[in-house]
The first five atom37 places (N, CA, C, CB, O) and aatype in JSON, in Angstrom:
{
  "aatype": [20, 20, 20, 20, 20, 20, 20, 20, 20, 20, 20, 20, 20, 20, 20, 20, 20, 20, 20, 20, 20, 20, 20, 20, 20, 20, 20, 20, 20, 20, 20, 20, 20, 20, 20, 20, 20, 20, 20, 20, 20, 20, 20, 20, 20, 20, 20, 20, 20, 20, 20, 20, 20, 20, 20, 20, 20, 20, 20, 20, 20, 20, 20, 20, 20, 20, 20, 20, 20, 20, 20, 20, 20, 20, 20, 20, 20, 20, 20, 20, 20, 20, 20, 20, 20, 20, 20, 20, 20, 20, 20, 20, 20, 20, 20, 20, 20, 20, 20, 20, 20, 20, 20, 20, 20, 20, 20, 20, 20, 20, 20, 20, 20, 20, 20, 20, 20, 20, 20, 20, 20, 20, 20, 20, 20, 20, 20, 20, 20, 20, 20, 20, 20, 20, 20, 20, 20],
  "atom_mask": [
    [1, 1, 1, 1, 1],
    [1, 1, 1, 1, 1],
    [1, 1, 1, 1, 1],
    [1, 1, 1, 1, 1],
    [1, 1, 1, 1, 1],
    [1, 1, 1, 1, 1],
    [1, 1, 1, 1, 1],
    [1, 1, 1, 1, 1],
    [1, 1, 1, 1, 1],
    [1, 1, 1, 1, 1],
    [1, 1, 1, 1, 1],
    [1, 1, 1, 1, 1],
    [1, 1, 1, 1, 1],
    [1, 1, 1, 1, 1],
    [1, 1, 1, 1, 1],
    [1, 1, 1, 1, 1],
    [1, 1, 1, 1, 1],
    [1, 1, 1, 1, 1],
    [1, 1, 1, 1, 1],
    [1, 1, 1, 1, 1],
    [1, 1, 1, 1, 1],
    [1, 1, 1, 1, 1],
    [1, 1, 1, 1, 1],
    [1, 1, 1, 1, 1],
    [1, 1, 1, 1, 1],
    [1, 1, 1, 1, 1],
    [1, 1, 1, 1, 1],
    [1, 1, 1, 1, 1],
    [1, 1, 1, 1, 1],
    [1, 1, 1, 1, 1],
    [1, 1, 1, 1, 1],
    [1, 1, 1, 1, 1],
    [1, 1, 1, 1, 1],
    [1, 1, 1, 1, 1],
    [1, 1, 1, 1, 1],
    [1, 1, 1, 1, 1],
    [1, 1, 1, 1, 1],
    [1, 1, 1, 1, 1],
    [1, 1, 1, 1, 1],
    [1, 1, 1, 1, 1],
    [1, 1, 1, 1, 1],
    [1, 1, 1, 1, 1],
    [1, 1, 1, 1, 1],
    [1, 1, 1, 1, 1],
    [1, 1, 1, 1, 1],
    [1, 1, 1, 1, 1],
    [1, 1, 1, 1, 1],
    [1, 1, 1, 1, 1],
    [1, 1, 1, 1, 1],
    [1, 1, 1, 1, 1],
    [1, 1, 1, 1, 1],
    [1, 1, 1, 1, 1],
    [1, 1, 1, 1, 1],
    [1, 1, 1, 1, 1],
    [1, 1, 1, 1, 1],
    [1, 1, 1, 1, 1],
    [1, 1, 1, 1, 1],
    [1, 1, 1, 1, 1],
    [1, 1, 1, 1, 1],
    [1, 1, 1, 1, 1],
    [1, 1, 1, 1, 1],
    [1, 1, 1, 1, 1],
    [1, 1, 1, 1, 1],
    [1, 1, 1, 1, 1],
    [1, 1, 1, 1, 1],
    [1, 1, 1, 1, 1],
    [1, 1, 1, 1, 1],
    [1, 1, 1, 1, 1],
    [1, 1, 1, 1, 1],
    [1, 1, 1, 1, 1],
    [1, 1, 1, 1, 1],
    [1, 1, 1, 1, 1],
    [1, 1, 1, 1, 1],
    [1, 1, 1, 1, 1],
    [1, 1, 1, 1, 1],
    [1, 1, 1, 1, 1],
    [1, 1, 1, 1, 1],
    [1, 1, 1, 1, 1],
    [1, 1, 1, 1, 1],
    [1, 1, 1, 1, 1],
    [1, 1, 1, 1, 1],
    [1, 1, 1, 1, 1],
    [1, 1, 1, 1, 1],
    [1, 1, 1, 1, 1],
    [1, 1, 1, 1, 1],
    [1, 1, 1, 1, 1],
    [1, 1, 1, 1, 1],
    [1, 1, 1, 1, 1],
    [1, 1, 1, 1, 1],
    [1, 1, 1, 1, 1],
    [1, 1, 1, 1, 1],
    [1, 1, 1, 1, 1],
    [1, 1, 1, 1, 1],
    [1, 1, 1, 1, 1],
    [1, 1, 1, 1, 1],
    [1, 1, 1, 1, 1],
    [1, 1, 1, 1, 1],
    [1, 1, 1, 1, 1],
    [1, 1, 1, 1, 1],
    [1, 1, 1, 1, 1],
    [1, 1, 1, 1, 1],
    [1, 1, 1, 1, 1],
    [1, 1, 1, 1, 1],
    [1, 1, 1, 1, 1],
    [1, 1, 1, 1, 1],
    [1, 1, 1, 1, 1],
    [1, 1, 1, 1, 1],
    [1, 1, 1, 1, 1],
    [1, 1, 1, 1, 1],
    [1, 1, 1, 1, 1],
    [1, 1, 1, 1, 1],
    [1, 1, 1, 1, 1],
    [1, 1, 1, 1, 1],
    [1, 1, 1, 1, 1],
    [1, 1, 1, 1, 1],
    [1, 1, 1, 1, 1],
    [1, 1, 1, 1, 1],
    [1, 1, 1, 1, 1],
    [1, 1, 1, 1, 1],
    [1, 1, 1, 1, 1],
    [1, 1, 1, 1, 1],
    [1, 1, 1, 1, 1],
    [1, 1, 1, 1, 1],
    [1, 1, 1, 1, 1],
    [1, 1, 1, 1, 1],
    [1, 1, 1, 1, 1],
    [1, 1, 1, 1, 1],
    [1, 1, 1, 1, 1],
    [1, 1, 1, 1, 1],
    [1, 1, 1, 1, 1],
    [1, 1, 1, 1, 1],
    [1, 1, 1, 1, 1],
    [1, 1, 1, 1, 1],
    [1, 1, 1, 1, 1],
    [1, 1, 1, 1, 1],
    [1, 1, 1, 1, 1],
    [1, 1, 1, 1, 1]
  ],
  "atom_positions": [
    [[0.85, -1.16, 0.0], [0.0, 0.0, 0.0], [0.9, 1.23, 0.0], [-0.97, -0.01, 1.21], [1.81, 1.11, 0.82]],
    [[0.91, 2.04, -0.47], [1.82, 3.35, -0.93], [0.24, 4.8, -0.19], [2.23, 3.28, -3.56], [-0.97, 4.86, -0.37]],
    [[1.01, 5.47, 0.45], [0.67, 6.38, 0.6], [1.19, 7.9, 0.38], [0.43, 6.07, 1.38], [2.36, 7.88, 0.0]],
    [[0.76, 9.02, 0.49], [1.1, 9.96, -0.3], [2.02, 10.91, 0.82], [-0.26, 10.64, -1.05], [1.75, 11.12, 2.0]],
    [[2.94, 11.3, 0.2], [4.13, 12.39, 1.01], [2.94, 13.39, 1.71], [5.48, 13.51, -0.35], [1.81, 13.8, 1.45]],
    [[3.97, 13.51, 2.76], [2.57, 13.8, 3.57], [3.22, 15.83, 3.55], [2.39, 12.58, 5.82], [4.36, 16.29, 3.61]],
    [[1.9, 16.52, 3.44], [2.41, 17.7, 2.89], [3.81, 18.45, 3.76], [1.11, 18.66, 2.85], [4.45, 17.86, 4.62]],
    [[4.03, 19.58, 3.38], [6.16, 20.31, 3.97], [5.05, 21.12, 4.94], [7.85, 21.86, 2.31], [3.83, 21.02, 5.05]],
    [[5.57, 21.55, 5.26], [5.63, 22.18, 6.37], [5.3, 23.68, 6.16], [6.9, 21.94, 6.93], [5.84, 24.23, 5.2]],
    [[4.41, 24.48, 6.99], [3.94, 25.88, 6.46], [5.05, 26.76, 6.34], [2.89, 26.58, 7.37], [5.94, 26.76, 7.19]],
    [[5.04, 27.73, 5.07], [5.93, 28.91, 5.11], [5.33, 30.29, 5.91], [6.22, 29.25, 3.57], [4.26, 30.89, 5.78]],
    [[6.26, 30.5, 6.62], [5.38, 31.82, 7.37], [5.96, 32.66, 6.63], [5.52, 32.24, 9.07], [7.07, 32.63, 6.11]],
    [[5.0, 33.55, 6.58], [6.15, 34.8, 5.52], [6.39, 35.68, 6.47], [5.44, 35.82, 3.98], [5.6, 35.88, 7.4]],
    [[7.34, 36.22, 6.34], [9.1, 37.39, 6.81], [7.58, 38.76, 7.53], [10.79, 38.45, 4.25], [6.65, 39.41, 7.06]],
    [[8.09, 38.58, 8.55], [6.74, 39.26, 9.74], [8.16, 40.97, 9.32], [6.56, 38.08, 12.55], [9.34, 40.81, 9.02]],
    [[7.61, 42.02, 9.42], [8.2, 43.15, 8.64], [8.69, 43.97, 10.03], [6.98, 44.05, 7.49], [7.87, 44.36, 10.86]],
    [[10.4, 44.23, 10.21], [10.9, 44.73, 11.21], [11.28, 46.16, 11.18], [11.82, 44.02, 11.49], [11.98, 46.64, 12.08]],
    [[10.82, 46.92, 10.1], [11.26, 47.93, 9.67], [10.28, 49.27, 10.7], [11.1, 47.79, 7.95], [9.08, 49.21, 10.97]],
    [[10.9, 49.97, 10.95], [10.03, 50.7, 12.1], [9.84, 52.25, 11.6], [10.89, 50.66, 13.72], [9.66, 53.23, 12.33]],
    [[9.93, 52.22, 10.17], [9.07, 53.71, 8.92], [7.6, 54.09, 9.46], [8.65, 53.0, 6.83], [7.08, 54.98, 10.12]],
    [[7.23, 52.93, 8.8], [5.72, 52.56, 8.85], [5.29, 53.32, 10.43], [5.46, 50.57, 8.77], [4.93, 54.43, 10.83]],
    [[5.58, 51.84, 11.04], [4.92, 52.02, 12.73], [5.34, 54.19, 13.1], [6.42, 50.38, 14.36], [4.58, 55.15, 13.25]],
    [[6.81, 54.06, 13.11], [6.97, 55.7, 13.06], [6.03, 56.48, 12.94], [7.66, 56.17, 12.14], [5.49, 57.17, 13.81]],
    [[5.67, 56.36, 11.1], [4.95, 57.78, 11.0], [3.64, 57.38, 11.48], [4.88, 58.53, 9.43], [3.45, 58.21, 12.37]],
    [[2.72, 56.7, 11.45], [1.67, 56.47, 12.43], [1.63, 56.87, 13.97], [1.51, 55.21, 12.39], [0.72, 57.52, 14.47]],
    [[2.4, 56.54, 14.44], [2.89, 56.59, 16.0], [2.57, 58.2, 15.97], [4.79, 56.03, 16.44], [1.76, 58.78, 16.68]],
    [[3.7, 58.95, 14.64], [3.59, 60.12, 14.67], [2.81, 61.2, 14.74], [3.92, 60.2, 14.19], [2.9, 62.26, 15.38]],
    [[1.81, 60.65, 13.79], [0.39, 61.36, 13.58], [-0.7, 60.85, 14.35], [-0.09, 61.25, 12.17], [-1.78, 61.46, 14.33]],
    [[-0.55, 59.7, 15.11], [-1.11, 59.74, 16.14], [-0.98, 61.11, 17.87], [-0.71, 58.38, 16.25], [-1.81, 61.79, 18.47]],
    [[0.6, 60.87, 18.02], [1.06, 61.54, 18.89], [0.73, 63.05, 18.52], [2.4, 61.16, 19.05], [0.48, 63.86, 19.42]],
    [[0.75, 63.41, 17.24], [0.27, 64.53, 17.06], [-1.28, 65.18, 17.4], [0.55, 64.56, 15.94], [-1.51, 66.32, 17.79]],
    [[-2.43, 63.92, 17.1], [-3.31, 64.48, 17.6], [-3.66, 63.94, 18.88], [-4.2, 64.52, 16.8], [-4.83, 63.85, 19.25]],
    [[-2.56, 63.54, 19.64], [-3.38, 63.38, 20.91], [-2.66, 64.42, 21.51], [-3.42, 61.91, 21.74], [-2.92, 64.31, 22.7]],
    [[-1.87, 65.38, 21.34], [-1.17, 66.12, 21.92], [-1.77, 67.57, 21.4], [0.27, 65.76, 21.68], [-1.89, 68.43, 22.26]],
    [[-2.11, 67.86, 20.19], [-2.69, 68.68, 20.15], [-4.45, 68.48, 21.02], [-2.48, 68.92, 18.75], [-4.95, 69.52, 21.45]],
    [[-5.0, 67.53, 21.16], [-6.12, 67.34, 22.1], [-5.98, 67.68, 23.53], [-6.49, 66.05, 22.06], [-6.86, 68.25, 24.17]],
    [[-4.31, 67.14, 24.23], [-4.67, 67.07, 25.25], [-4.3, 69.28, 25.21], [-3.78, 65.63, 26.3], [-4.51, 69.93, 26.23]],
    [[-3.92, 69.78, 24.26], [-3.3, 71.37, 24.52], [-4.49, 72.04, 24.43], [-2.11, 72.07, 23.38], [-4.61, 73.19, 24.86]],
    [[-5.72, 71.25, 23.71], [-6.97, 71.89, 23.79], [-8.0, 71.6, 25.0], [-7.6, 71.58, 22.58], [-8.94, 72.36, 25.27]],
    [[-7.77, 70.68, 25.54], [-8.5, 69.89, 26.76], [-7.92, 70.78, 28.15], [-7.96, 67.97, 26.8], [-8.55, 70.59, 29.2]],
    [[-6.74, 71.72, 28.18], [-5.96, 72.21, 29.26], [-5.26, 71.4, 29.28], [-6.42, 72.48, 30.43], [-4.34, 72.2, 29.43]],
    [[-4.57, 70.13, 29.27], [-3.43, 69.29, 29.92], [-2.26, 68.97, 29.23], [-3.88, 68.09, 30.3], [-1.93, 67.87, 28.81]],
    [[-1.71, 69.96, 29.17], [-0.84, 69.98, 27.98], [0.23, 68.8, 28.2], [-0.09, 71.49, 27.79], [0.6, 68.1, 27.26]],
    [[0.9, 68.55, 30.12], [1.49, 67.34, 30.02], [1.2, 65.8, 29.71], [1.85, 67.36, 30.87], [1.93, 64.8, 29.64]],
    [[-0.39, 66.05, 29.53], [-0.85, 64.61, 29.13], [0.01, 64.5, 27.77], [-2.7, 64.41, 28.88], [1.01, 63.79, 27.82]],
    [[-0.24, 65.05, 26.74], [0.63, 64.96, 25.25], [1.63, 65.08, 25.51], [0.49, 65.84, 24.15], [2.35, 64.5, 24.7]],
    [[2.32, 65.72, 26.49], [3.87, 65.66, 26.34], [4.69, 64.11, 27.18], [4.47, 67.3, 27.17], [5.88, 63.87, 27.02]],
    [[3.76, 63.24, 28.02], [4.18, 62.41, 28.51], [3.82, 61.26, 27.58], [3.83, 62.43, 29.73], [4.59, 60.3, 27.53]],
    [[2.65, 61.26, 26.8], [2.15, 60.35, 25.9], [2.92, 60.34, 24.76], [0.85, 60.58, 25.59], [2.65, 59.53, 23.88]],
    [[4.47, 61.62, 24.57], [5.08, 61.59, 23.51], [6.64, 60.85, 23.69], [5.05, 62.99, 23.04], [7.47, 60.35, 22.93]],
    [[6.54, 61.06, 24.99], [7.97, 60.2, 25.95], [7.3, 58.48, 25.83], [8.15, 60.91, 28.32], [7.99, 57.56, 25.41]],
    [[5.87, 58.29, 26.28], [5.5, 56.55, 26.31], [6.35, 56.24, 25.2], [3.69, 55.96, 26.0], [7.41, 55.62, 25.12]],
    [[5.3, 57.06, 24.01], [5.76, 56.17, 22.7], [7.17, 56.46, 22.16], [4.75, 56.45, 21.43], [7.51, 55.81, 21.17]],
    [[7.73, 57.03, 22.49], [9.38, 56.88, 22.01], [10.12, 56.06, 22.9], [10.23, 58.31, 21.97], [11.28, 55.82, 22.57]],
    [[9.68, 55.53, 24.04], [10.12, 54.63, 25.01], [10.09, 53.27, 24.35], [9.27, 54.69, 26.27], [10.9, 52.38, 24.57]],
    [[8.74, 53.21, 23.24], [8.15, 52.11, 23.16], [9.49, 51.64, 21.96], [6.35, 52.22, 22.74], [10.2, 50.63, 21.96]],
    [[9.46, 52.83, 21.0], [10.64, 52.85, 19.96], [11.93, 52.63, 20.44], [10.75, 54.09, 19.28], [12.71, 52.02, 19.7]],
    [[12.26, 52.97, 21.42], [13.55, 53.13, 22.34], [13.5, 51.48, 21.88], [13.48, 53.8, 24.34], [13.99, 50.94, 20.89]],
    [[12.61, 50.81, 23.16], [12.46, 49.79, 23.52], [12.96, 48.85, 22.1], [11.06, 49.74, 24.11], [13.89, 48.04, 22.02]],
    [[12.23, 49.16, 21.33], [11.99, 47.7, 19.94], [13.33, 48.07, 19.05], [10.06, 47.88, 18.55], [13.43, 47.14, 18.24]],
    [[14.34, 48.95, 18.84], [15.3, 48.96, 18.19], [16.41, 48.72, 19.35], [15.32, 50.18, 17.33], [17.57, 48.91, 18.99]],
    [[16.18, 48.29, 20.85], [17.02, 47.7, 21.75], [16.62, 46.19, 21.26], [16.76, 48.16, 23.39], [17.3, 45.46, 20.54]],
    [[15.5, 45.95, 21.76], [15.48, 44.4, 21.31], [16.22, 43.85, 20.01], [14.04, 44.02, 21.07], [16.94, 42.86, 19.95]],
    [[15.86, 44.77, 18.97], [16.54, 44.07, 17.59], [17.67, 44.06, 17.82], [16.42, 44.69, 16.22], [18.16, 43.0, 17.42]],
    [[18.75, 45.02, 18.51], [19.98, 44.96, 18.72], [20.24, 43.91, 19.53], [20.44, 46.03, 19.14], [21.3, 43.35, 19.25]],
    [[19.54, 43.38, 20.59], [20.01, 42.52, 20.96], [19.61, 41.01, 20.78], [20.07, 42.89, 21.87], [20.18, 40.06, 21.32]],
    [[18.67, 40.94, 20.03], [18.62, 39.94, 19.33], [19.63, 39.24, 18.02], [17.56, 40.2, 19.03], [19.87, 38.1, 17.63]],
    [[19.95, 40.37, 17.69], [20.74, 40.26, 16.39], [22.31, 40.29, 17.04], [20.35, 41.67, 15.18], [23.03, 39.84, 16.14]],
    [[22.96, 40.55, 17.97], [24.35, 40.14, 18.95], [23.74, 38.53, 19.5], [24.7, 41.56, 20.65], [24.49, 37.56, 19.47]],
    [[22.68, 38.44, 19.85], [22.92, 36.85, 20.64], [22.64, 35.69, 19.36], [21.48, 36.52, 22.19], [23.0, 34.53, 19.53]],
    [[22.15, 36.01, 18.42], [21.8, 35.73, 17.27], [22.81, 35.03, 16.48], [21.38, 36.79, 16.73], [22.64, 34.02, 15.79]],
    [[24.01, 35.77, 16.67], [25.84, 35.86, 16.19], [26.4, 35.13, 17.04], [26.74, 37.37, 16.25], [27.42, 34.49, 16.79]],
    [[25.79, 35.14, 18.2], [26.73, 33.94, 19.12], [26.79, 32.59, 18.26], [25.91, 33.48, 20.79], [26.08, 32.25, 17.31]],
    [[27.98, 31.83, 18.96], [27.81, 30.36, 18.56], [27.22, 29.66, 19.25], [28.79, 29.7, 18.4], [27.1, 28.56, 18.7]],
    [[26.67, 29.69, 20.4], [26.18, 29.1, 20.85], [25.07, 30.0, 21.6], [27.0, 28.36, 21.33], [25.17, 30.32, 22.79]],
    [[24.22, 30.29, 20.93], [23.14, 31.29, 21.76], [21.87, 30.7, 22.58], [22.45, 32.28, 20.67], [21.06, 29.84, 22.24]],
    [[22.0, 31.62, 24.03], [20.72, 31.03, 25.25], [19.93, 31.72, 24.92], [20.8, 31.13, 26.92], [19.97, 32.81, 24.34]],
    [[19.0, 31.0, 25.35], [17.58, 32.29, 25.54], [17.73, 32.98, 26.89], [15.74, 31.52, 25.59], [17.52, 34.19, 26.94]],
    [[18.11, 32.24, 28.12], [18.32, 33.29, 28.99], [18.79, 34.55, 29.22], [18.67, 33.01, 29.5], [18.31, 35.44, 29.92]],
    [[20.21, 34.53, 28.29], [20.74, 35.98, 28.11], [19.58, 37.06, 27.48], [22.08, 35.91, 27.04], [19.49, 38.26, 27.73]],
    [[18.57, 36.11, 26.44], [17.67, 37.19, 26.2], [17.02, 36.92, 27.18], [16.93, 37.34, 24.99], [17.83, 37.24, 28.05]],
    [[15.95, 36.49, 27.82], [15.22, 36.62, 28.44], [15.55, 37.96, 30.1], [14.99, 35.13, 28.48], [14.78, 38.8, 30.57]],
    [[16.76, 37.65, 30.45], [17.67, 38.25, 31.16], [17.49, 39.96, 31.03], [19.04, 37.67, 30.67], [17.48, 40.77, 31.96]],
    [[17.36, 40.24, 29.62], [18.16, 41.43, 29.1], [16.66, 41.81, 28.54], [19.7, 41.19, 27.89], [16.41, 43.0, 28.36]],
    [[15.78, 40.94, 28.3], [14.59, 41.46, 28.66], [13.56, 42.08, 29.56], [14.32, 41.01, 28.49], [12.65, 42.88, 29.38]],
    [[14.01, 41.46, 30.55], [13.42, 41.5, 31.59], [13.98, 42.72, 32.39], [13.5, 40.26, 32.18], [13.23, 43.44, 33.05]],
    [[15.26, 42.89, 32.32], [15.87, 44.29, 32.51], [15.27, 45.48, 32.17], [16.96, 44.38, 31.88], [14.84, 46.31, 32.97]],
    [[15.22, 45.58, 30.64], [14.79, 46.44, 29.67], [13.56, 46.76, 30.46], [14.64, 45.85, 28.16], [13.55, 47.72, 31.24]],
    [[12.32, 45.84, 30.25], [10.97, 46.17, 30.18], [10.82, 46.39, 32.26], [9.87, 44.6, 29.17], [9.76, 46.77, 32.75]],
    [[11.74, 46.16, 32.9], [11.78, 46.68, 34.17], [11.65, 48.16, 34.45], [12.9, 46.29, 34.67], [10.84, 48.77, 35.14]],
    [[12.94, 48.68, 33.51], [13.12, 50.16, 33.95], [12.44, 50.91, 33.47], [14.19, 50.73, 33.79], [12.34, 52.04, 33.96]],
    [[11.52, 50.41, 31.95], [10.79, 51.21, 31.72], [9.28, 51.18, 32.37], [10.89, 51.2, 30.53], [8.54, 52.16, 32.28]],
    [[8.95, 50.12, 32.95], [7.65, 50.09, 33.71], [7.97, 51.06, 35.08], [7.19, 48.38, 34.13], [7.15, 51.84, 35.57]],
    [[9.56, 50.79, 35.66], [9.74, 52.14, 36.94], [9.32, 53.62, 36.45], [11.56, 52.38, 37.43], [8.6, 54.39, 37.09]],
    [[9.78, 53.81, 35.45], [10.32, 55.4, 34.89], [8.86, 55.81, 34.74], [11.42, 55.55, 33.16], [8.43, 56.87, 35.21]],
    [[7.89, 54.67, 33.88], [6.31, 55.15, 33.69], [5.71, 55.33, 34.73], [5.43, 54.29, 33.01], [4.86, 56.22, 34.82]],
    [[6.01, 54.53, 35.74], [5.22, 54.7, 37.21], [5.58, 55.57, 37.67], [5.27, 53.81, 38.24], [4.83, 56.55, 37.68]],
    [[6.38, 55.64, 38.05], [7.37, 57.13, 39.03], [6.6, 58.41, 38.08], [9.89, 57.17, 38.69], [6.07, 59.42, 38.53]],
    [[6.78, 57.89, 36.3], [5.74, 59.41, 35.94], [4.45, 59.34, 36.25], [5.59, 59.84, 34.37], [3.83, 60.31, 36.68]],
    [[4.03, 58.4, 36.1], [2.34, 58.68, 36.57], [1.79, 58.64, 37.95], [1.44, 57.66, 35.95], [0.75, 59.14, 38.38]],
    [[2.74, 57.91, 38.58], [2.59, 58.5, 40.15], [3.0, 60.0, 40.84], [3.39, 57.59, 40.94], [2.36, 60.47, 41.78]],
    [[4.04, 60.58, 40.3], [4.66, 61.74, 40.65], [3.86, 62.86, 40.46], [5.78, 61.89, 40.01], [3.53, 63.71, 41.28]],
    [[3.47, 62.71, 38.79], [2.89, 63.77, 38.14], [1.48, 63.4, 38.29], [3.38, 63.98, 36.69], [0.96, 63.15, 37.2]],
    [[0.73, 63.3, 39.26], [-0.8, 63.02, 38.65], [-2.0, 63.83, 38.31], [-1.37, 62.3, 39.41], [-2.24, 64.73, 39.11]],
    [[-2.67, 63.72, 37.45], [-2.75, 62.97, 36.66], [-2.49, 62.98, 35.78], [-3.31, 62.7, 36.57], [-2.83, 61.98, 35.16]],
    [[-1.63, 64.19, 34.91], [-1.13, 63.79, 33.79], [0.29, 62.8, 33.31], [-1.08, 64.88, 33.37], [0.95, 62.61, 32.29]],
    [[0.27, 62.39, 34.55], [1.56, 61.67, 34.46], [1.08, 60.2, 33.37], [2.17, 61.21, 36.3], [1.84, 59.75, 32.52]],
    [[-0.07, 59.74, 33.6], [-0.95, 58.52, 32.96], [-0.61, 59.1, 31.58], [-2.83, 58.33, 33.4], [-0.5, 58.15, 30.81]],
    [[-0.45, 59.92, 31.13], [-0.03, 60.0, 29.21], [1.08, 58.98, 28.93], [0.77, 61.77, 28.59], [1.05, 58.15, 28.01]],
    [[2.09, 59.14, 29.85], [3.22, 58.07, 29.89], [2.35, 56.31, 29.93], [4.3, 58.46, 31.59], [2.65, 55.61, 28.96]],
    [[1.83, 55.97, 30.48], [1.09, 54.74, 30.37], [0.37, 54.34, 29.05], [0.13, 54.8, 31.37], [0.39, 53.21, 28.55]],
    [[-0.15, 55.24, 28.64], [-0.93, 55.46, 27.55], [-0.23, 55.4, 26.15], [-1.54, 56.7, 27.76], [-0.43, 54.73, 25.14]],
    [[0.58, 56.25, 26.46], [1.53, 56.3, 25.03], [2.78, 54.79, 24.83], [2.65, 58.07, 25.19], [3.07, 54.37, 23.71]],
    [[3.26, 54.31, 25.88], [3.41, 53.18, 26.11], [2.45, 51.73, 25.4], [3.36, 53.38, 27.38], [2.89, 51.0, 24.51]],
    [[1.22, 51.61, 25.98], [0.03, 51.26, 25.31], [-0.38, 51.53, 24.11], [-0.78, 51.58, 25.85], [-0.95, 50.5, 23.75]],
    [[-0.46, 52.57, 22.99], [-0.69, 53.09, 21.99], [0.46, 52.8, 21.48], [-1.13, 54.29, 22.01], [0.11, 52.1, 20.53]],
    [[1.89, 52.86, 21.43], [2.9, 52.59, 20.74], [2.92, 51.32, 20.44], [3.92, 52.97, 21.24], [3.08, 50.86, 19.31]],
    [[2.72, 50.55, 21.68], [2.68, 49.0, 21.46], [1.93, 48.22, 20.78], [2.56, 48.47, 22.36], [2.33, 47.15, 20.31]],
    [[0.53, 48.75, 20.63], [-0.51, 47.95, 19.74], [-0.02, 48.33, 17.99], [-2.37, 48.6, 20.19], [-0.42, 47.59, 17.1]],
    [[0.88, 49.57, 17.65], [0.88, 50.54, 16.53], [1.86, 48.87, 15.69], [1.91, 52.63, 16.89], [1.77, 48.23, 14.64]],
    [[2.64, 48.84, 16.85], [4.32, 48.01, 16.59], [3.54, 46.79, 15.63], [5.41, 47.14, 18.53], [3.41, 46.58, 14.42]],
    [[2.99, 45.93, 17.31], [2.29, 44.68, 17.49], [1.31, 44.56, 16.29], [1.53, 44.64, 18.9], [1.17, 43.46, 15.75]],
    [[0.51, 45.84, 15.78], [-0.33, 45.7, 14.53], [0.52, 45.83, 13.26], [-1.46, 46.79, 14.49], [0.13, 45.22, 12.27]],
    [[1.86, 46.69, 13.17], [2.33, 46.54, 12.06], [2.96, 45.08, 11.45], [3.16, 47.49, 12.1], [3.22, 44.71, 10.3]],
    [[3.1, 44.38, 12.85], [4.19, 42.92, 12.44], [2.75, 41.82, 12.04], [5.51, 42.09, 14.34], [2.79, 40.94, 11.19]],
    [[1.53, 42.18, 12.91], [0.86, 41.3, 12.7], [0.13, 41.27, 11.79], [0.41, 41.08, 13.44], [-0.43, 40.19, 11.58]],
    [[-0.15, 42.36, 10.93], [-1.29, 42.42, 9.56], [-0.57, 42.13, 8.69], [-2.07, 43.77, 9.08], [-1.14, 41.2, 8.12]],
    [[0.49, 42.36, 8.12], [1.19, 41.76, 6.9], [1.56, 39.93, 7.31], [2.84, 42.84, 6.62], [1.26, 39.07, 6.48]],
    [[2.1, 39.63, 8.38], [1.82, 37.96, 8.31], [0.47, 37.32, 8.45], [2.57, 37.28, 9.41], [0.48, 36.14, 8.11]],
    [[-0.69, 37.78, 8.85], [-1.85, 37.34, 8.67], [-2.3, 37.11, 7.19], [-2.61, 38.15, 9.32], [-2.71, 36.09, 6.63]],
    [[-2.05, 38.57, 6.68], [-2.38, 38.95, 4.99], [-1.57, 37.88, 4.41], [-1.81, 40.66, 4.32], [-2.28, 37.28, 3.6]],
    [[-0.21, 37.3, 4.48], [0.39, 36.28, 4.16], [0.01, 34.75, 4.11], [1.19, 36.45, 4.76], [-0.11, 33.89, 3.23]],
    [[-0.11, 34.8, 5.41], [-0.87, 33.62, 5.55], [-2.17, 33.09, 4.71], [-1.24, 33.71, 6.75], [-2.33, 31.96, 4.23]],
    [[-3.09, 34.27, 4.66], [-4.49, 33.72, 4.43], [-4.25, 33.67, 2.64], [-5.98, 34.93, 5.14], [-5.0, 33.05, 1.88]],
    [[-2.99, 34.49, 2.18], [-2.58, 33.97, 0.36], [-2.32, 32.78, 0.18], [-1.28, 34.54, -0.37], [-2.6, 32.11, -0.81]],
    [[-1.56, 32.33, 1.52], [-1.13, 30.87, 1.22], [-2.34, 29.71, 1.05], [-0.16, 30.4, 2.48], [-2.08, 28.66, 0.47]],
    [[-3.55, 29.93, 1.54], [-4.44, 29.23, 2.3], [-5.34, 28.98, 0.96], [-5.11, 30.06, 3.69], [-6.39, 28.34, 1.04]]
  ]
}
């Protein structure tokens, strides 16, 4: 009895690391929430919601850097990342708290823009491999 090669294995297509895109969105986002919060009276809400999201940028061109050094190792752990993660996303959860506790309440723009940067990132990597996927399908 002969049976048939049993199908390869899925291609995921190349999830997009380039941070143009996410940028100018981020940008023109930050723009109108900052011109909102200068019309609302709170002018540090936009100015802390403009520190979240460059934190968030900070953040994701640290990771690539250090993904791409442990990457080069010959023998690469995940702990060193996990390690150097966990670092990272430490000091920036202190720095946001200390702002939104210190400053209240506009200190919460920092939380926010944090949050808003992250979904901008998280949606740019995830709609082009979905869109990929469902060509393959």
């Amino acid at each position: 009895m002969t049976t048939s090669a049993p199908e390869s294995a899925p291609v995921y297509p190349q999830a997009p690391t380039g941070l143009r895109r996410p940028g100018i969105i981020a940008g023109v986002v930050t723009v109108a929430v900052v011109g909102a919060s200068f019309w609302l009276g709170h002018p540090l809400v936009g100015v802390f919601f403009f520190v979240g999201v460059i934190g968030v940028f900070v953040n994701a061109v640290a990771v690539r850097n250090v993904v791409t050094v442990i990457a080069a190792e010959a023998n690469p752990h995940k702990k060193s990342l996990a390690l150097n993660s966990a670092a990272r996303l430490g000091a920036i959860t202190v720095l946001a708290l200390a702002a939104a506790i210190l400053v209240r309440p506009d200190g919460l723009g920092v939380m926010f823009g944090l949050a808003v940067g992250q979904v901008i990132l998280v949606l740019n990597t995830v709609i082009p491999v979905m869109k990929g996927l469902r060509k393959q399908l």
